[in-house]
C-alpha positions in Angstrom: 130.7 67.6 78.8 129.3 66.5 82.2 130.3 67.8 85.4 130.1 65.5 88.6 130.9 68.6 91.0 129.5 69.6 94.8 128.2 72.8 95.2 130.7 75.5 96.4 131.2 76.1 99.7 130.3 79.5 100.3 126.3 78.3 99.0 123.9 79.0 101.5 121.3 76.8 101.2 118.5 78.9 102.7 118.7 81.4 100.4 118.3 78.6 97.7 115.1 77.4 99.7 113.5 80.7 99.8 114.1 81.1 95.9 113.2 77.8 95.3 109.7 78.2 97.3 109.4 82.0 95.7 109.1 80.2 92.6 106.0 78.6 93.4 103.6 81.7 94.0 105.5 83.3 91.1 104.2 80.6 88.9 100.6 80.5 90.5 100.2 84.3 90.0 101.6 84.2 86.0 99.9 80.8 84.8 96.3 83.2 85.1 97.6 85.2 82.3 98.1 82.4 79.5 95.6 80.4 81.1 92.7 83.2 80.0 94.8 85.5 77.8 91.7 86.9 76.6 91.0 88.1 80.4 94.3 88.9 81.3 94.7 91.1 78.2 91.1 93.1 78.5 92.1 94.3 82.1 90.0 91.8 84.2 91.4 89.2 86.5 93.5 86.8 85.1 91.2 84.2 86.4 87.5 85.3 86.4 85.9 86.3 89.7 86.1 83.4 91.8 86.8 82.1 94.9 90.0 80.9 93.3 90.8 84.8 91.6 90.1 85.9 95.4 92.2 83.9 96.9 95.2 84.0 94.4 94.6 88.0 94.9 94.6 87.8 98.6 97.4 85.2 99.2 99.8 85.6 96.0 99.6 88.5 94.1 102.5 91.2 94.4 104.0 88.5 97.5 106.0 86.2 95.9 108.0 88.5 93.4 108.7 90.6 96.9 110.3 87.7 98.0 112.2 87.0 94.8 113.6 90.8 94.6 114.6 90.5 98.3 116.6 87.0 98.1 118.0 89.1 94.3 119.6 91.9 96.5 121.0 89.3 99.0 122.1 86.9 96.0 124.1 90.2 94.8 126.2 90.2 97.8 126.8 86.6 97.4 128.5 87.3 94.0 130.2 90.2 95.0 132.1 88.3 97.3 132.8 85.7 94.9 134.5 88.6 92.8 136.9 89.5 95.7 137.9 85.9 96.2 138.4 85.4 92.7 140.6 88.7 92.5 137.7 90.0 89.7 136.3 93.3 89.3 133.0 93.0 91.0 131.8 96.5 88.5 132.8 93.7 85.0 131.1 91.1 86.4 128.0 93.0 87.3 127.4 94.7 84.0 128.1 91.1 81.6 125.6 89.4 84.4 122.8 92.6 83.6 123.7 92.3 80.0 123.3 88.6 80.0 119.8 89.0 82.4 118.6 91.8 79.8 118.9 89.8 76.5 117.4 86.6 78.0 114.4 88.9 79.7 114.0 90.4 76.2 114.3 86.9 74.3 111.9 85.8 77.3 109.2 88.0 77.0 108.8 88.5 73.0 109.0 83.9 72.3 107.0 83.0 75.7 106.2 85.5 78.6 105.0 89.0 78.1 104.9 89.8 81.7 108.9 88.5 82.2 110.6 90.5 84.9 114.5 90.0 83.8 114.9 93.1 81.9 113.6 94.8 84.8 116.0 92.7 87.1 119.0 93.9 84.7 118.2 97.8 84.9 117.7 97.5 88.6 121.2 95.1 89.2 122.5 98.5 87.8 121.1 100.3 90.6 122.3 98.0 92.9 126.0 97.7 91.9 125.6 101.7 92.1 125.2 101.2 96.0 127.0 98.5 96.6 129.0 100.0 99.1 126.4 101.6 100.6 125.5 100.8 104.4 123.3 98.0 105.4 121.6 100.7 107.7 121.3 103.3 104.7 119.8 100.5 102.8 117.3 99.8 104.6 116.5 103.7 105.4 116.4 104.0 101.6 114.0 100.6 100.5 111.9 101.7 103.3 111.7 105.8 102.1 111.1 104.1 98.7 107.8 101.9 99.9 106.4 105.2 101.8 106.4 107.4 98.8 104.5 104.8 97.1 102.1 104.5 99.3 101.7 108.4 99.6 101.6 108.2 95.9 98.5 105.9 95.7 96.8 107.2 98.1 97.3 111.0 96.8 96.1 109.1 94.0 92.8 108.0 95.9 92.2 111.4 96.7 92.4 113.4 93.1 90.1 110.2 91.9 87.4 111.8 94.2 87.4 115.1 92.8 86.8 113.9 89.2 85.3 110.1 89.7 84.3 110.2 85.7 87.5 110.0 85.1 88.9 107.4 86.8 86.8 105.1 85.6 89.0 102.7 82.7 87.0 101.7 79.6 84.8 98.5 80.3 86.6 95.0 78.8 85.7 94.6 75.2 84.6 90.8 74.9 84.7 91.2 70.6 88.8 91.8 71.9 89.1 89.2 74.7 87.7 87.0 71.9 90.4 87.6 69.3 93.2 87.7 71.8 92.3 83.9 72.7 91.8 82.9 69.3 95.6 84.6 68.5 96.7 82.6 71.7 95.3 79.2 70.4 95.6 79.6 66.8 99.0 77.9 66.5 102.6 79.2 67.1 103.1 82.0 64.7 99.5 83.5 66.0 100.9 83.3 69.8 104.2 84.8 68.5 102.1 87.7 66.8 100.6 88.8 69.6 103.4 88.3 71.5 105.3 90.8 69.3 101.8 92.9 69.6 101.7 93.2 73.8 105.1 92.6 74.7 106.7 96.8 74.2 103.1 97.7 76.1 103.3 95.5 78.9 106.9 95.1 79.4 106.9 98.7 80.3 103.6 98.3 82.7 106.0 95.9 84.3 108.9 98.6 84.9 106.8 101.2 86.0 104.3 99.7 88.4 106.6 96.7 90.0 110.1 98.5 89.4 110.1 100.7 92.4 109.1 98.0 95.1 111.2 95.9 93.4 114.5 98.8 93.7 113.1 98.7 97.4 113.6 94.8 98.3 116.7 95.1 95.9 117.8 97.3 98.9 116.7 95.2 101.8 118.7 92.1 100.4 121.2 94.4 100.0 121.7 94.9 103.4 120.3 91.8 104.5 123.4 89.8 102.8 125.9 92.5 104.2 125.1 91.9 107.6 125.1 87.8 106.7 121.7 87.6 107.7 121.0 84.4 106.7 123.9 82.3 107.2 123.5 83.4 111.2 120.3 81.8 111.9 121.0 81.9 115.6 120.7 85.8 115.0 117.1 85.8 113.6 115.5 82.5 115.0 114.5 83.5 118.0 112.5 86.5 116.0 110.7 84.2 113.4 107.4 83.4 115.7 106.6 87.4 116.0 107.2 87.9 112.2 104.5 85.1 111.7 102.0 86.9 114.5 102.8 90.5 112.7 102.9 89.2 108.6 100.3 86.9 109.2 97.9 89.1 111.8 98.4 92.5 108.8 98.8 90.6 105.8 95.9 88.4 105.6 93.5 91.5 106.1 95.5 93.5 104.0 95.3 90.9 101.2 91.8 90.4 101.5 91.4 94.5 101.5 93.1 94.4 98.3 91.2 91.5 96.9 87.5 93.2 97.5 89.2 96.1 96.0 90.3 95.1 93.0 88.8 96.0 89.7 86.5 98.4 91.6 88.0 101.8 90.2 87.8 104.7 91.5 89.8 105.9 95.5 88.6 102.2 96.7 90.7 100.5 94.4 93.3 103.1 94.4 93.5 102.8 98.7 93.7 99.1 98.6 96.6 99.2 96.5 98.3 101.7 99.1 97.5 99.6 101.8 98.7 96.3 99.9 102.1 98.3 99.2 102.9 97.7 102.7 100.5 94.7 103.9 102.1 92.3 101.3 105.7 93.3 102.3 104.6 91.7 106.0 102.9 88.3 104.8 105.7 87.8 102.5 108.0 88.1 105.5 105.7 85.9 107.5 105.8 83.6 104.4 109.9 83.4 104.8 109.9 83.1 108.5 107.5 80.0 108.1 109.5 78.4 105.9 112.4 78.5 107.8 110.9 77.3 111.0 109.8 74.8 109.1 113.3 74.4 107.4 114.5 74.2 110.7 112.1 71.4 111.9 112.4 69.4 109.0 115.6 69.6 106.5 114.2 67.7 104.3 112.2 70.4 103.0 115.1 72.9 102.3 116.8 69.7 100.5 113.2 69.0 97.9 113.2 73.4 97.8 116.8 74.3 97.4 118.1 72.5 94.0 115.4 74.4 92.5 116.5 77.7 94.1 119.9 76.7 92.7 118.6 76.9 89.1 116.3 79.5 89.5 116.7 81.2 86.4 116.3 78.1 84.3 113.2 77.4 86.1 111.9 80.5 85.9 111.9 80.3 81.6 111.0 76.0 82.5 108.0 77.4 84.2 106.7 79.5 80.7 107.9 76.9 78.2 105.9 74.7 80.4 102.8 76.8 80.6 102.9 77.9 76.9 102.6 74.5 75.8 99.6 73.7 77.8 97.6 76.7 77.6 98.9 78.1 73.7 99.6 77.4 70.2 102.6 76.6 71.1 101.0 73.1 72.5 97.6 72.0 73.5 95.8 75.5 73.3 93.7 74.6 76.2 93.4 78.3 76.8 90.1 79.3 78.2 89.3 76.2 78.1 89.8 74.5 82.1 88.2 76.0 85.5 90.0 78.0 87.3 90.8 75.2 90.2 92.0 72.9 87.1 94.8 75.7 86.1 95.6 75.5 89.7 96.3 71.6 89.0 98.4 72.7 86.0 100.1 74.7 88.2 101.1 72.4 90.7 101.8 69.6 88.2 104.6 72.2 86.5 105.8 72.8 89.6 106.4 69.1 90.9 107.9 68.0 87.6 110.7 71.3 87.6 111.1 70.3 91.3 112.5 66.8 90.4 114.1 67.6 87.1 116.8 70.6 89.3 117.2 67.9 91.3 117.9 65.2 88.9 120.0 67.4 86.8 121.9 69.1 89.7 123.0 65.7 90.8 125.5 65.6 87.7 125.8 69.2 87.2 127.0 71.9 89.4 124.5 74.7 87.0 121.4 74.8 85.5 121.6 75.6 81.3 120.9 79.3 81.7 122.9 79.5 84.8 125.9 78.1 83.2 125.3 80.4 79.8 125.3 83.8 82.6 128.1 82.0 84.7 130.4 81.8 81.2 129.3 85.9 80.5 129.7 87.1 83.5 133.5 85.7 84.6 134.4 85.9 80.9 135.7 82.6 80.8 
């Protein structure tokens, strides 16, 4: 049955924005994958070497899911309160909402996405509800302790690779393999859902290991963040948003374009412009957030085109591989290896204009997206 409802009261809207623009740069840095499987899956870029591959490197890799775990941590607060109001046991609600997140991540990953992040996002809402009474101070002190011994971790890393460079060296890509992973990705649907079945165990746990921790971290600054309100009391932060540009923006960029020269050239290089990216990306996706809402603030009717999308994150998120699959697999078109590199960036912002207007257009007789209801139903039980 349709709803004709108005969003609850207690919605911050900003938070919606941010997710809602998040979305974007998590779909430009996935679409590489299933564009070129047969790249993607041999260890190369996702897009060959390219001005494009440099600049999605430089500009979007490893930023936008940083902003996505952040506004996570501070969405968690958000529900937790809902709990209270509700009289509900924040502790129930948590685990049905990780349960329900885990089974769709799993469903996600093996029919359309190998690289899905929701089964990560489950373990790690664990974590969270673990310290959810924690301090927003603590939290902070704990996200930042876990980003440092990454970085000394990498760059130990850096250092061992120079006493034995042999081995640090990966095996070069086998084109005879990058050949028959496009063909399985193109072939039709049951060959995309064999290979699928074939990458998914192996990458899902790639995912856990090497984005887990920074994700735990932002988990932690949202955490916090959304304790202390942060972002329904914009007269708190506004003032601060031009230095966060001058900072993000002025340690970022370089740090982006250290990690994009870096890339894929083994060895302590490639290992030290990951350790420097670990913290460099953290500051231009905070100058990324502080842009947008400065921008937010100068025009509204950006956080109005941003936010319904925000609102239905989830559902866009699986929208934005259903999409992708059927242009780029079996599934559809198999066009797979088949467009430049600026003409996936197209497809990109073509998917991303059409899920814009369809969260709007449904939102406007619906108060949740479809897997946003199916998780609201699991997690109050009702």
């Amino acid at each position: 049955m349709t709803e004709t409802l108005t969003p609850p009261a207690s919605r911050v809207h900003e938070v919606d924005a941010v997710r809602g623009f998040a979305l974007a740069g998590i779909l430009v840095a996935n679409i590489g994958f299933l564009a070129d499987p047969g790249y993607a899956m041999t260890g190369t870029m996702p897009i060959p070497d390219g001005p494009v591959a440099i600049a999605i490197t430089t500009l979007v890799l490893t930023k936008f899911y940083i902003i996505f775990s952040f506004v996570f941590g501070y969405s968690f607060t958000l529900q937790m309160r809902a709990a209270e109001r509700a009289g509900a046991s924040v502790k129930a609600r948590t685990l049905r909402r990780c349960l329900g997140l885990f089974v769709i991540g799993v469903v996600h990953g093996l029919l359309l996405w190998i690289g899905d992040i929701l089964t990560l996002y489950a373990v790690l809402g664990l974590i969270l509800l673990a310290f959810r009474n924690i301090r927003p101070k603590t939290a902070v002190i704990v996200g930042s302790s876990i980003i440092g011994v990454l970085t000394v971790f990498w760059l130990l890393l850096a250092w061992l690779s120079t006493l034995d460079p042999a081995g640090s060296q990966s095996p070069p890509a086998d084109p005879a393999e990058a050949a028959r992973v496009l063909a399985m990705a193109t072939n039709g649907p049951l060959e995309f859902l064999r290979l699928q079945l074939e990458l998914y165990p192996g990458l899902a746990g790639t995912v856990w290991v090497f984005q887990g921790p920074m994700a735990l971290a932002l988990f932690l600054f949202g955490l916090a963040a959304g304790k202390a309100r942060l972002l329904e009391q914009p007269e708190r932060w506004s003032r601060l948003l031009p230095g966060l540009q001058w900072l993000g923006f002025g340690l970022g960029v370089p740090g982006g374009i250290l990690f994009a020269w870096t890339s894929g050239s083994e060895g302590p290089l490639e290992l030290v412009g990951i350790a420097v990216n670990n913290i460099t990306s953290l500051l231009l996706a905070a100058a990324y957030v502080a842009t947008l809402l400065r921008v937010i603030k100068r025009f509204p009717s950006v956080r109005h085109v941003l936010a319904p999308a925000g609102r239905v994150a989830a559902s866009n998120y699986i929208g934005q591989s259903v999409l992708t699959c059927l242009v780029f697999t079996g599934y559809g078109l198999a066009l797979a290896g088949r467009l430049s590199p600026i003409a996936v960036m197209g497809v990109a912002l073509l998917i991303y204009t059409v899920l814009l207007w369809l969260s709007a257009w449904w939102l406007r007789t619906h108060r949740y997206g479809p897997v946003e209801y199916g998780l609201r139903r699991l997690t109050n039980w009702t």
